[in-house]
Structure formats: C-alpha cells, structure tokens
C-alpha positions, 0 to 999 in steps of 0.5 A: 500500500502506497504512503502518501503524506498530506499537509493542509486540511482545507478543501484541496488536502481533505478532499484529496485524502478523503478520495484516496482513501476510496483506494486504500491509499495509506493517507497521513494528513497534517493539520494545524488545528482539531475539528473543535478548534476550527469550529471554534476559530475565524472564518477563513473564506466565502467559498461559493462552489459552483456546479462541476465542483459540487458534482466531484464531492457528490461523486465521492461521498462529501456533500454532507450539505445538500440538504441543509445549505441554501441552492443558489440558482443565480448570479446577478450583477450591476453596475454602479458609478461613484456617485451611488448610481445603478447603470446595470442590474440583471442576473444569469442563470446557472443553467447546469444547476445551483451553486452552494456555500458552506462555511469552512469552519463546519466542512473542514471539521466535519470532513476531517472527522469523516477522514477518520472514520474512513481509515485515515491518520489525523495528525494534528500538529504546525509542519515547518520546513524542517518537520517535512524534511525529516518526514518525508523519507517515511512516504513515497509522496508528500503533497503541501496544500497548506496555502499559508506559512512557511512551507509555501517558501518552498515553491518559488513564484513563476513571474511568466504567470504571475503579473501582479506582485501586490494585492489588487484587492483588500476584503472585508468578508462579513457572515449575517443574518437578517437581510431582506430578500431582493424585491425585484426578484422575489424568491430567488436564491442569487449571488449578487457582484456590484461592480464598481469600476476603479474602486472595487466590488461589493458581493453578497451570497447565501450560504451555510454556517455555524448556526445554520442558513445565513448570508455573507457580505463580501467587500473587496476593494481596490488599495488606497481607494475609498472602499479601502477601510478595513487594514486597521483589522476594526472589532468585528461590529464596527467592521459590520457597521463600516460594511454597511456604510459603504454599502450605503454610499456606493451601492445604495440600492442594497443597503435597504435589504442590508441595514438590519443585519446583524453577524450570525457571530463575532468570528464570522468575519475576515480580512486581508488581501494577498497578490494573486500568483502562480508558483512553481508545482515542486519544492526541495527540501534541504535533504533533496527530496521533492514535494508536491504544491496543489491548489491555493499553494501553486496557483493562487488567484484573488477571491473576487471569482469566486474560484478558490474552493473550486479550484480546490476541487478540480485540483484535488481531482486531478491529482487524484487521477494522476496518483491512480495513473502512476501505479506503482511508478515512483513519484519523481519530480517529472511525475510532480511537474506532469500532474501540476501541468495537467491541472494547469490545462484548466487552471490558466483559464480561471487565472486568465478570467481572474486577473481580467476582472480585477482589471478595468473592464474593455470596451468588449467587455463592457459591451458583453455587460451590456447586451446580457441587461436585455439578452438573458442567453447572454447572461446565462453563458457570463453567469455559467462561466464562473463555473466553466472558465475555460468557455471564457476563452471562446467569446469573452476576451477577444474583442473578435469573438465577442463581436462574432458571439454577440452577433450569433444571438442578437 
C-alpha cells in the first residue's frame, strides 16, 4: 500500500485524502488545528462552489450539505458609478444547476472527522520546513496544500504567470443574518457582484454556517481607494457597521435589504488581501527530496471569482487521477511537474478570467455587460462561466469573438 503524506486540511488536502482513501491509499494528513478548534476559530473564506465542483464531492461521498445549505440558482450583477448610481442590474442563470456555500469552519471539521472514520491518520500538529524534511523519507509522496506559512517558501513564484506582485484587492468578508430578500426578484436564491469600476466590488451570497442558513457580505476593494477601510483589522461590529456604510454610499440600492443585519457571530468575519500568483508545482527540501504544491499553494488567484474552493476541487481531482495513473511508478519530480501541468490545462483559464476582472473592464467587455441587461442567453453563458472558465476563452476576451458571439444571438 502506497504512503502518501498530506499537509493542509482545507478543501484541496481533505478532499484529496478523503478520495484516496476510496483506494486504500495509506493517507497521513497534517493539520494545524482539531475539528473543535476550527469550529471554534475565524472564518477563513466565502467559498461559493459552483456546479462541476459540487458534482466531484457528490461523486465521492462529501456533500454532507445538500440538504441543509441554501441552492443558489443565480448570479446577478450591476453596475454602479461613484456617485451611488445603478447603470446595470440583471442576473444569469446557472443553467447546469445551483451553486452552494458552506462555511469552512463546519466542512473542514466535519470532513476531517469523516477522514477518520474512513481509515485515515489525523495528525494534528504546525509542519515547518524542517518537520517535512525529516518526514518525508517515511512516504513515497508528500503533497503541501497548506496555502499559508512557511512551507509555501518552498515553491518559488513563476513571474511568466504571475503579473501582479501586490494585492489588487483588500476584503472585508462579513457572515449575517437578517437581510431582506431582493424585491425585484422575489424568491430567488442569487449571488449578487456590484461592480464598481476603479474602486472595487461589493458581493453578497447565501450560504451555510455555524448556526445554520445565513448570508455573507463580501467587500473587496481596490488599495488606497475609498472602499479601502478595513487594514486597521476594526472589532468585528464596527467592521459590520463600516460594511454597511459603504454599502450605503456606493451601492445604495442594497443597503435597504442590508441595514438590519446583524453577524450570525463575532468570528464570522475576515480580512486581508494577498497578490494573486502562480508558483512553481515542486519544492526541495534541504535533504533533496521533492514535494508536491496543489491548489491555493501553486496557483493562487484573488477571491473576487469566486474560484478558490473550486479550484480546490478540480485540483484535488486531478491529482487524484494522476496518483491512480502512476501505479506503482515512483513519484519523481517529472511525475510532480506532469500532474501540476495537467491541472494547469484548466487552471490558466480561471487565472486568465481572474486577473481580467480585477482589471478595468474593455470596451468588449463592457459591451458583453451590456447586451446580457436585455439578452438573458447572454447572461446565462457570463453567469455559467464562473463555473466553466475555460468557455471564457471562446467569446469573452477577444474583442473578435465577442463581436462574432454577440452577433450569433442578437
């Protein structure tokens, strides 16, 4: 039976050691904290996860949620200006079926719990550099998905794919309930972008927690702009009341709904930002023994997409595929580097889609925002793309196939 050492218990590294347990893998997985304690802690994302996520951890036996976490079936966008002006305001449907947000403290602990029960070793314990070092000789393969701290050192940053070398966004996430539902569409369930050009975004979604159905009001704002109010890390109410605020000011046809909400509890809050970058899939150890980077710790885009816990998914599913492949082959650094270049195939696309929307929109883009206000297939292919980037590639980017898309469906 074939060793494999796990480092990270967020959505790529549970959901890798969940799905090889499936094959009798011996899976070791490493993580900093007990389900207790990430109960207990900060929120650490939004996670929306879109439908071709969703359907990878139903194939495997991990959607514990279905039945509970709100099914949200759209993705709705305006557009507003400085002046608290709405110039959009239409919303597409996710025609292959709805999208879900579970709040990470309950999944995480949940599933680590689960990997127990399914035969796994949970070692609750930090990893540095020099821990892995000493470890590594004891599995034919160690995988680092922990997407913070020192490890991440070992994998250097490849500027060929990573343009930015600082933030292009500072969040402020807020988990709450009492929110008023959206009047002008009753009884929908939507994720809601408010694009603000040249100063940020402000996002609200459905999802699940702690304490059960809830609402998450995402602000991410462009640095040094006027969106830009949280470095000072405020008490997690006068972070709310700056949310609101903001929301007051620059998207005031939200702040009916939101005025009354009040935090579901006061860890249900984030900040911070980070420069989206791509690293280089194999780190070495002092001993010269290779490791393999997956997900937020090899491609690391910024959250405005909504991507990080899918690509989470599909990268945990990749690997899987390319663990089942090799046999009994050793895990070499060319077997590393071939499997991150399988998960890069798909991983461009959703950095290519990332990085253009943290940028001011062209004008082909803008005309695509446009046409979907009154073209609802428009809107339906903008919204499916969140959770197909690749489909992207086909008519977002390129003003030519913009021009030639839009004229297939006017």
């Amino acid at each position: 039976m074939r060793k494999i050492l796990i480092v990270g218990a967020g959505q790529s590294g549970l959901q890798l050691a969940l799905t090889l347990r499936e094959h009798d893998y011996d899976v070791t997985l490493m993580s900093a904290r007990t389900p207790d304690e990430l109960r207990a802690g900060y929120v650490t994302s939004t996670q929306c996860m879109f439908h071709d996520a969703l359907t990878i951890e139903r194939k495997h036996g991990l959607n514990l949620w279905d039945d509970v976490a709100p099914a949200i079936t759209h993705q709705g966008l305006s557009l507003g200006d400085e002046n608290g002006n709405r110039l959009l305001n239409w919303r597409g449907l996710w025609e292959l079926g709805p999208a879900q947000s579970v709040d990470q403290r309950v999944k995480m602990s949940a599933w680590l719990e689960l990997l127990e029960e399914r035969g796994g070793k949970v070692i609750i314990h930090g990893v540095t550099t020099a821990d892995l070092n000493s470890l590594a000789s004891m599995y034919d393969l160690v995988i680092v998905a922990a997407g913070k701290g020192e490890l991440v050192q070992l994998f250097d940053r490849d500027p060929s794919r990573s343009p930015f070398t600082k933030p292009q966004r500072h969040l402020a996430v807020c988990y709450v309930d009492g929110l008023v539902p959206r009047s002008e569409f009753p009884g929908s369930v939507n994720v809601w972008l408010d694009v603000l050009p040249g100063i940020g975004e402000l996002i609200h979604m459905p999802g699940y927690t702690l304490t059960g159905p809830s609402d998450i009001l995402y602000l991410s704002a462009v640095p040094g702009g006027p969106l830009d109010q949280f470095r000072d890390r405020p008490q997690p109410e006068e972070q709310l009341a700056r949310h609101k605020e903001l929301f007051r000011k620059f998207a005031p046809w939200e702040y009916e709904r939101f005025h009354d909400a009040q935090l579901t509890d006061r860890r249900g809050v984030l900040t911070g930002g980070y420069p989206p970058v791509v690293r280089h899939p194999v780190g070495e150890l002092p001993s010269g023994m290779f490791v393999l980077g997956m997900a937020d710790v090899v491609v690391a885009n910024d959250p405005v997409t909504g991507q990080g816990a899918n690509n989470a998914a599909k990268c945990a599913e990749s690997y899987l595929d390319s663990i089942l492949a090799h046999g009994d082959k050793p895990f070499d650094r060319e077997w590393m580097q071939g499997a991150f270049d399988k998960y890069w195939e798909y991983a461009q696309h959703v950095v290519k889609l990332t990085n253009t929307m943290l940028l001011p929109p062209p004008e082909n883009i803008q005309q695509i925002l446009g046409v979907a206000q009154t073209n609802e297939k428009v809107a339906n292919r903008f919204a499916g793309g969140f959770n197909n980037p690749p489909d992207m590639a086909e008519w977002f980017f390129e003003p030519e196939k913009t021009e030639a898309y839009l004229a297939s469906v006017s």
